[in-house]
N, C-alpha and C positions, 0 to 999 in steps of 0.2 A: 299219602295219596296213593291210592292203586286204581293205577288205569284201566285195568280191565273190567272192576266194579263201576266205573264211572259209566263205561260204553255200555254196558251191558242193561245199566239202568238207565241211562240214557234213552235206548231202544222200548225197552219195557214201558215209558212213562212216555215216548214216544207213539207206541203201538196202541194203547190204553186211548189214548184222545184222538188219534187217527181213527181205530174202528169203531166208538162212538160216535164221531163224527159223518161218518164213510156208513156204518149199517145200520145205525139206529135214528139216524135224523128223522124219518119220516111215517116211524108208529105212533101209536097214542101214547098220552101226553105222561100218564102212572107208569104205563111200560118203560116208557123211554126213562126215566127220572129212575126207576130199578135197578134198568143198567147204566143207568150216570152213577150211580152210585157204586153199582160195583167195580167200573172200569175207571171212573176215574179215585175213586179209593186206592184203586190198585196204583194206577200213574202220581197219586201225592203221594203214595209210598216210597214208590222206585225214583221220586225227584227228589222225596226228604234225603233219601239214601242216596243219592247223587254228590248233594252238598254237601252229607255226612261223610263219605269216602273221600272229600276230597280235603278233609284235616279236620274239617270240623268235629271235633270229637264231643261238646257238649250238646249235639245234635242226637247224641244217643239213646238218651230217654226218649225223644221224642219219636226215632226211628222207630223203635221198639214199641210204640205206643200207637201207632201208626199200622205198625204189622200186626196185630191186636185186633185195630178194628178192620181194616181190610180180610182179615181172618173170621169176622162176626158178622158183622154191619152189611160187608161186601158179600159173602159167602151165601148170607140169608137173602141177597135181595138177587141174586142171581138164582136161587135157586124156584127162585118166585116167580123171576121174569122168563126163566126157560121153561116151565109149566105154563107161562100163561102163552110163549111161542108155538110150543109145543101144539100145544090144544087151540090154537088161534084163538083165545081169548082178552079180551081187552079187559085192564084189571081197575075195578071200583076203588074210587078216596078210601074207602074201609079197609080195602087189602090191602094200598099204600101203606095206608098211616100204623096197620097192626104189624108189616114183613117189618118196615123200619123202627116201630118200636120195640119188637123182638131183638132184632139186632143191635139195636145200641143195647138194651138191657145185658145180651149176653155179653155184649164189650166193654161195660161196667163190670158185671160182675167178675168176669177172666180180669181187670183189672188188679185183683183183691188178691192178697199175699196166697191166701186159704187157696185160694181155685183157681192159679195161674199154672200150677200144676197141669189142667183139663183143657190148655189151650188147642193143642193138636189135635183134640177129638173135633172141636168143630168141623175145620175144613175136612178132615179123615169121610167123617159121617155126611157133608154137604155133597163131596163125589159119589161116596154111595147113591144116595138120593135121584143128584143129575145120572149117574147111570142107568138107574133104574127106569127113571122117566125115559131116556133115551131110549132102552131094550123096549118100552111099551108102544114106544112112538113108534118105532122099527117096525114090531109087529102089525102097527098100521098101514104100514108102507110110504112111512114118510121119511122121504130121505133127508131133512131136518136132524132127525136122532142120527145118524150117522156123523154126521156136525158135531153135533152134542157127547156122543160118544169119545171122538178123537180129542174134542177140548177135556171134557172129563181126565182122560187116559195123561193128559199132558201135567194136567195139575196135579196128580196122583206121582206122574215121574217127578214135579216139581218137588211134592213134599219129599221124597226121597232123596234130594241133592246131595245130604251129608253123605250118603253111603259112594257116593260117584264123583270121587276125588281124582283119579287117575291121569284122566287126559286134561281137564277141565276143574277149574275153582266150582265148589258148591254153591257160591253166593253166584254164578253166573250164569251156570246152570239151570239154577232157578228163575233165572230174569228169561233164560232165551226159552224156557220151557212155556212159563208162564207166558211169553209174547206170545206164544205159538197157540196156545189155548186161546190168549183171547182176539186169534186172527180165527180160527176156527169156529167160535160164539157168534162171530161175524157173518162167517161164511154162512152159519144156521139161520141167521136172519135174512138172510137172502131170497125172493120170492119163490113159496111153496111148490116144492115139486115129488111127486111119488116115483116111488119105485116101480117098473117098470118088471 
């Protein structure tokens, strides 16, 4: 048992169904259902990982398979639904059903001995992406990507946990990084205001 993994994901799968809850209740029905997907992807991770750290050790596979597709599934359908924030767009059943067949495809495949190796490039390349989106949004003067940016910048320190052992466990790091992102995703749903 380690308690600090407990609380940490605790919080994480915590935060995950709070700011679903709290900033996405009241978009349209494809947006919303994008980011259920990727925020609560993210909160079944950090709760499988909850039960996991707490002895259960045959919960392993399943952690790790979990972190997979929150890596894919979640990655690609937030990357969809801050485009479709970004640009106030409301997103068609066609862009549903193609963001989420995309992403399970990729989390099938990253499943596979051969291309487990390519795992970390997804989420690597999905901040790319959201920053870019952000710096565009910016230059519209929407202070949305500003949002977007700081969630971005969070999940980037998130993947980097291994390297920032010193003060802080890296499995915890990553939880309060990642809550931090997806208080910030939050904060970007919040009604549209420009920069001034």
């Amino acid at each position: 048992m380690i308690f600090s993994h407990i609380l940490s994901g605790s919080i994480l799968a915590g935060a995950g169904i709070g700011v679903f809850w709290h900033y996405f209740g009241r978009i349209s029905l494809f947006n919303r259902l994008l980011w259920g997907f990727f925020l609560l992807t993210t909160s079944m991770t950090a709760l499988v990982g909850v039960i996991h750290f707490t002895g259960n050790e045959y919960l392993g596979p399943l952690h790790r398979s979990m972190i997979v597709l929150s890596d894919t599934l979640g990655v690609v359908c937030v990357v969809t639904a801050v485009y479709a924030l970004l640009n106030q767009r409301t997103l068609s059943l066609i862009t549903f059903v193609t963001t989420v067949l995309f992403g399970l495809f990729l989390f099938i495949s990253l499943l596979l001995p051969d291309v487990r190796v390519f795992t970390p490039i997804v989420p690597s390349l999905a901040i790319l992406v959201l920053m870019l989106l952000a710096v565009f949004s910016l230059l519209q003067r929407n202070k949305r990507g500003l949002w977007v940016v700081l969630a971005a910048m969070m999940m980037g320190l998130a993947t980097k946990a291994d390297s920032i052992n010193n003060f802080i466990h890296p499995t915890d790091f990553y939880h309060y990084a990642t809550t931090l992102a997806l208080w910030f995703f939050g904060k970007a749903a919040q009604p549209r205001l420009l920069i001034k």
